[in-house]
C-alpha positions in Angstrom: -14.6 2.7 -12.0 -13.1 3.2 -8.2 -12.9 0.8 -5.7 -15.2 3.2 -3.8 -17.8 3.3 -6.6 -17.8 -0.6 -7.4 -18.8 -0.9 -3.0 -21.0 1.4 -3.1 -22.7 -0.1 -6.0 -22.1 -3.7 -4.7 -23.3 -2.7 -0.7 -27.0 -1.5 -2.8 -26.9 -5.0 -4.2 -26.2 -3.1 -7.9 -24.6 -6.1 -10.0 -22.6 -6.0 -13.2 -22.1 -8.7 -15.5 -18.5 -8.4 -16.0 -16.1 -7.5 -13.8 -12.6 -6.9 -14.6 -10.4 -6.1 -11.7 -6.5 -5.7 -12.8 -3.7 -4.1 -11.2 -0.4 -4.4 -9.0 -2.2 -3.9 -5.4 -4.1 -7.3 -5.3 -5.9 -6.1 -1.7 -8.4 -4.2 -3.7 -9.2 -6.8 -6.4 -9.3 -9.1 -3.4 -11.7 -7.2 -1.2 -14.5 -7.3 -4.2 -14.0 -10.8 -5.3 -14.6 -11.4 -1.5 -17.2 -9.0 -0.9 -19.3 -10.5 -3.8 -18.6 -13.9 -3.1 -19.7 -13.3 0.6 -22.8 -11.6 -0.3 -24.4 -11.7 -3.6 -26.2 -15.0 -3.0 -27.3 -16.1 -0.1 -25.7 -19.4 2.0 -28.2 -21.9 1.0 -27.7 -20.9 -3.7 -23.8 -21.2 -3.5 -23.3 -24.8 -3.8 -25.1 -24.8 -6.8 -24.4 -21.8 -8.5 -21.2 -20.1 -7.3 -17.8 -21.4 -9.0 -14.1 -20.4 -8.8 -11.4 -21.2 -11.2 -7.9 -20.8 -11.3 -6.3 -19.1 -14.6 -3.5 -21.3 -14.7 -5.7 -24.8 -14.6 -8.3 -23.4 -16.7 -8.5 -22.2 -20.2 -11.2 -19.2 -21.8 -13.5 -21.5 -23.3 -13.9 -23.9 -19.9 -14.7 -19.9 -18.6 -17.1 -18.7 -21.2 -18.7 -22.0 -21.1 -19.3 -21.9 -16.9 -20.4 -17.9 -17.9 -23.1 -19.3 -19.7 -24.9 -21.7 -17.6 -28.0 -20.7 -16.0 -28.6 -20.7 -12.5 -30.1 -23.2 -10.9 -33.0 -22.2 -8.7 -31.6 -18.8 -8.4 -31.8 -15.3 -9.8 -27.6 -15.2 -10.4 -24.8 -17.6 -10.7 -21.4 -16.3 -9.5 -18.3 -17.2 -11.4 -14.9 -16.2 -9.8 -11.6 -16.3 -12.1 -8.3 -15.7 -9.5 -4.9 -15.5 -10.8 -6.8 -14.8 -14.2 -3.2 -13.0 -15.8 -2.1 -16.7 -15.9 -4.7 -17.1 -18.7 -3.9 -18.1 -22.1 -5.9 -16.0 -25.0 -7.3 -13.8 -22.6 -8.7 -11.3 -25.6 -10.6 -14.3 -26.6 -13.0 -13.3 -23.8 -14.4 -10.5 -26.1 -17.0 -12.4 -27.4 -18.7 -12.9 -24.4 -18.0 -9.6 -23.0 -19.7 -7.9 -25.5 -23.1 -10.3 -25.3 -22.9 -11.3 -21.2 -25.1 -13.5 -20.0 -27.0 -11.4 -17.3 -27.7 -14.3 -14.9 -24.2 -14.5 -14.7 -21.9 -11.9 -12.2 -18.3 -13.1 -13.7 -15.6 -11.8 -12.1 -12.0 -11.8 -13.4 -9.1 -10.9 -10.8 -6.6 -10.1 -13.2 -3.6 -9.1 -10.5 -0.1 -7.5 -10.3 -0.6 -6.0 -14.5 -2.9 -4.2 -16.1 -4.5 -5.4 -19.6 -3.3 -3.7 -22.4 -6.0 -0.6 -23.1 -5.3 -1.1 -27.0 -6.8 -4.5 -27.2 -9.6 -5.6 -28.1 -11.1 -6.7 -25.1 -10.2 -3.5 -23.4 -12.1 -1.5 -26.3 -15.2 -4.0 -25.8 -15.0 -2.9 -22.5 -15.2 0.7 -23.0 -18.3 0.1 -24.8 -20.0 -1.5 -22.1 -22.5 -0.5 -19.6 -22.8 -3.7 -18.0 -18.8 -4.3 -17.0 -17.1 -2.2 -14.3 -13.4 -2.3 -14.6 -10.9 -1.7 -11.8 -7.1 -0.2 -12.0 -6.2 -1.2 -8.7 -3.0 0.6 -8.6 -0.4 0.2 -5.8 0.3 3.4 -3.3 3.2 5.2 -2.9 4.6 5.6 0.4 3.9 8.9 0.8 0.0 8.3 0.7 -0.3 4.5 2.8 -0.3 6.8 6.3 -3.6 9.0 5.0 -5.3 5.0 3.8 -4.1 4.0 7.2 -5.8 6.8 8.9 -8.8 6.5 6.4 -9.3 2.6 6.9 -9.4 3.1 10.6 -11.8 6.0 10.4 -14.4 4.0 8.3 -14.4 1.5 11.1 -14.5 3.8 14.2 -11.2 4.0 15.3 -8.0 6.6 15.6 -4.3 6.8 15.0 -2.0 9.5 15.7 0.0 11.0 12.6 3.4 9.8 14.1 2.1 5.9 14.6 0.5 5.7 11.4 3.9 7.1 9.7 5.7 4.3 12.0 3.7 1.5 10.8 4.2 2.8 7.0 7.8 2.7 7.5 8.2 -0.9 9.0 5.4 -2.0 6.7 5.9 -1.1 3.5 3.1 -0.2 1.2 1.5 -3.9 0.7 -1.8 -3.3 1.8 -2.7 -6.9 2.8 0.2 -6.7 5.4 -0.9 -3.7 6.7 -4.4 -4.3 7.2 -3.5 -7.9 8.4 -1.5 -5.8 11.6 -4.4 -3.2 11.6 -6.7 -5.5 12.5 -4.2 -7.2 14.9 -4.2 -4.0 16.4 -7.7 -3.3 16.7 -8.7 -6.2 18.2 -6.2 -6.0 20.8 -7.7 -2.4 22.0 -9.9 -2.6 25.7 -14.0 -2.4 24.0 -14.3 1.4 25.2 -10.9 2.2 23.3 -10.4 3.4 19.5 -7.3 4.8 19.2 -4.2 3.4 18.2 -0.9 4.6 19.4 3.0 4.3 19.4 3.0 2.1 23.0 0.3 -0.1 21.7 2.4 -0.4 18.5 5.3 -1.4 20.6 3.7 -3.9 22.5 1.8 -5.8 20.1 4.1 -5.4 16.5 7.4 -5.1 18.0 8.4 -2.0 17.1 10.2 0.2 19.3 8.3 3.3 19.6 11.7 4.7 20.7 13.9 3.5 18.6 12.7 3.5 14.9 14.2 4.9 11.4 11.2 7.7 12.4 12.2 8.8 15.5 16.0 8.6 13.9 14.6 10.9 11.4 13.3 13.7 13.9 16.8 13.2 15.9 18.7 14.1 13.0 16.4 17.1 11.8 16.7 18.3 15.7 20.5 17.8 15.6 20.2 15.8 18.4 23.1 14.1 18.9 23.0 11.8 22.0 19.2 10.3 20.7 20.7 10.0 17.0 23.2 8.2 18.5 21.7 5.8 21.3 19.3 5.3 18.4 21.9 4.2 15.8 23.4 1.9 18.3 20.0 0.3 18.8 20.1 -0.3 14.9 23.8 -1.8 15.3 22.1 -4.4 17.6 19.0 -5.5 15.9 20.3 -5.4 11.9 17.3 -7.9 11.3 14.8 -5.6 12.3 16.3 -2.2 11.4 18.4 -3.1 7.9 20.7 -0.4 6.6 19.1 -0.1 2.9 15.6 0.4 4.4 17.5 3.1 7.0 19.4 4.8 3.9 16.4 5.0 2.0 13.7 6.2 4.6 16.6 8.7 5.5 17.3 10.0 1.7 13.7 10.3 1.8 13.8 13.2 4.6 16.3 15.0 3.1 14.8 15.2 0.1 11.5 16.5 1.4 13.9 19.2 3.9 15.5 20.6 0.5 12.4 20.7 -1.4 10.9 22.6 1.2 13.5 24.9 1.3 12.7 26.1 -2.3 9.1 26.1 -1.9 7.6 29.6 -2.6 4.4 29.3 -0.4 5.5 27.9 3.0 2.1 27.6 4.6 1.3 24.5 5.8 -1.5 23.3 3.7 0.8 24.3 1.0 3.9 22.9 2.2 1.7 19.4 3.2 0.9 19.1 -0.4 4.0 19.5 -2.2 5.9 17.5 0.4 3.0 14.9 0.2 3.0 15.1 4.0 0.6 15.0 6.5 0.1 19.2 7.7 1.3 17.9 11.5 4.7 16.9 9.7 5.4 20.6 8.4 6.8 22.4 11.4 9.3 19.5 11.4 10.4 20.1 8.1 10.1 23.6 8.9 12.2 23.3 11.8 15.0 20.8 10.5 15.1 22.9 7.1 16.7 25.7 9.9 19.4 23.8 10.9 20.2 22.6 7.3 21.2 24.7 5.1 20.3 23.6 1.2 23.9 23.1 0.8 24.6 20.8 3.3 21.5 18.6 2.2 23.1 18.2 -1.0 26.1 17.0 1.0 24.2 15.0 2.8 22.4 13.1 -0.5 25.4 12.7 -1.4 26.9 10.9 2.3 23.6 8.7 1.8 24.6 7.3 -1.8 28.1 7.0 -0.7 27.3 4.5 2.2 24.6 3.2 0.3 27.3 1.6 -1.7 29.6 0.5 0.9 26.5 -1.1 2.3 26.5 -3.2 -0.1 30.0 -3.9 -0.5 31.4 -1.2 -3.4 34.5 0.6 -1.9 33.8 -0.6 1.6 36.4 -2.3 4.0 34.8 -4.8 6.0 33.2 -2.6 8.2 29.9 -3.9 9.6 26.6 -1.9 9.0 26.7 -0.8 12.6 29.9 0.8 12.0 29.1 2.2 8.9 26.1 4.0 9.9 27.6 5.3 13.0 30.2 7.1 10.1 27.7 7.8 8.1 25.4 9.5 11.1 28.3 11.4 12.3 28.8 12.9 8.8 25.4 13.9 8.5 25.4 15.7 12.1 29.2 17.3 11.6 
């Protein structure tokens, strides 16, 4: 099932008796086991019949055995198993599985893997009606600016394309961390405002709406040489905050998308959008920058971008600081 489906099903008070969340993005496994541990019984039932055990302190039977108590003055009994890849035997679950206890809602948070779908216990849960089982797989990069946008939406509120880009690129694709500064964000905004923009970005995350590896992108695509510049000697100042690896690989990114578009036989923009994976408002930069470079200087310029790559990290470099080597490594691009 989705994480979509399991909500919607959970939010109508629809309960399984197994669930089996697994995956390498733990935010979605996390958001059910809290949802349901919020909300299936009420305040006054969970002393008495809601538990939560650790895979690493617990063992299959101590689980099977808590599965199969009944509750106690209650229609359900929650069972919550977190860091469940830590335990042992895991298969041996299959018993239970296929016979659940249906005053029981067992949940397993299974995290960072995904079980084997040739063993048995997967197979036992193919045959079930009464287990929903999540793959909660990690985003790429390329799709955490549409979840931003799509997180924000379900809760009333805005972001340009360009910020939520911005935050993707500072933040990586760990959804925890970026709904933890999402919700920073929001609750920052004045009541009567629900959009989220660059300044408010800059103010309250610390990045320089200015001077980030996405506005160094658009420079370089524009040719701009004085803002590619003053922006690269911001990055020479603050290495912490602006590290050459994460600049280098943003940056091979771009070029990447510029040349791909150049061989794309339908250039329209919902076209383009979805081959680059980009949001449409993107294209007519790519569209622009693929103007001023030519495919064969892009494959020059991959090429500059692995070069420095390495001397970033010390293969065939002097000892040039990272400043000065992506000053070089800018001025080849531009030149």
């Amino acid at each position: 099932m989705s994480f979509e489906q399991i909500m919607s099903e959970l939010k109508k008070r629809q309960y399984r008796s197994v669930y089996f969340l697994m995956g390498e993005e733990p935010y979605f496994i996390d958001v059910i086991a809290d949802y349901i541990a919020e909300n299936a019984l009420p305040e006054q039932e969970k002393a008495f019949n809601q538990t939560i055990l650790y895979g690493k302190d617990t063992s299959v039977y101590t689980v099977v055995d808590a599965a199969k108590r009944y509750p106690m003055m209650s229609q359900h009994q929650i069972l919550i198993v977190k860091e469940a890849q830590n335990l042992k035997d895991i298969d041996k679950l299959q018993a239970y599985v296929e016979k659940p206890l249906h005053s029981t809602i067992l949940v397993i948070c299974y995290k960072y893997k995904s079980l084997d779908k040739r063993s048995k216990l997967y197979k036992t849960f193919d045959k079930s009606k009464d287990v929903a089982v999540l793959e909660s797989k990690k985003l790429y990069d390329n799709q955490v600016p549409a979840w931003i946008t799509a997180y924000l939406t379900e809760r009333g509120y805005a972001i340009a394309p360009a910020a939520a880009t911005l935050l993707t690129e500072y933040l990586g694709s760990e959804l925890s961390k970026v709904v933890n500064e999402l919700n920073k964000l929001m609750i920052t905004l004045p009541v009567n405002d629900k959009k989220i923009t660059l300044e408010l970005i800059e103010k309250n995350i610390g990045i320089s709406k200015d001077y980030n590896v996405f506005e160094f992108q658009k420079a370089l695509g524009d040719k701009d040489v004085l803002k590619a510049n003053r922006i690269i000697d911001y990055f020479a100042r603050n290495p912490n905050s602006n590290p050459m690896v994460m600049v280098i690989s943003s940056l091979y990114s771009y070029f990447v998308k510029i040349l791909t578009y150049h061989y794309l036989t339908d250039k329209s923009q919902s076209a383009a959008a979805s081959a680059l994976k980009v949001n449409p408002f993107f294209v007519k930069d790519y569209e622009a920058a693929s103007r001023k470079y030519p495919a064969k200087k892009i494959i020059q310029i991959i090429s500059i971008l692995r070069e420095y790559d390495l001397k970033s990290k010390g293969v065939g470099s002097s000892s040039a600081s990272d400043g000065d080597l992506m000053r070089e490594m800018t001025y080849k691009i531009l030149h």
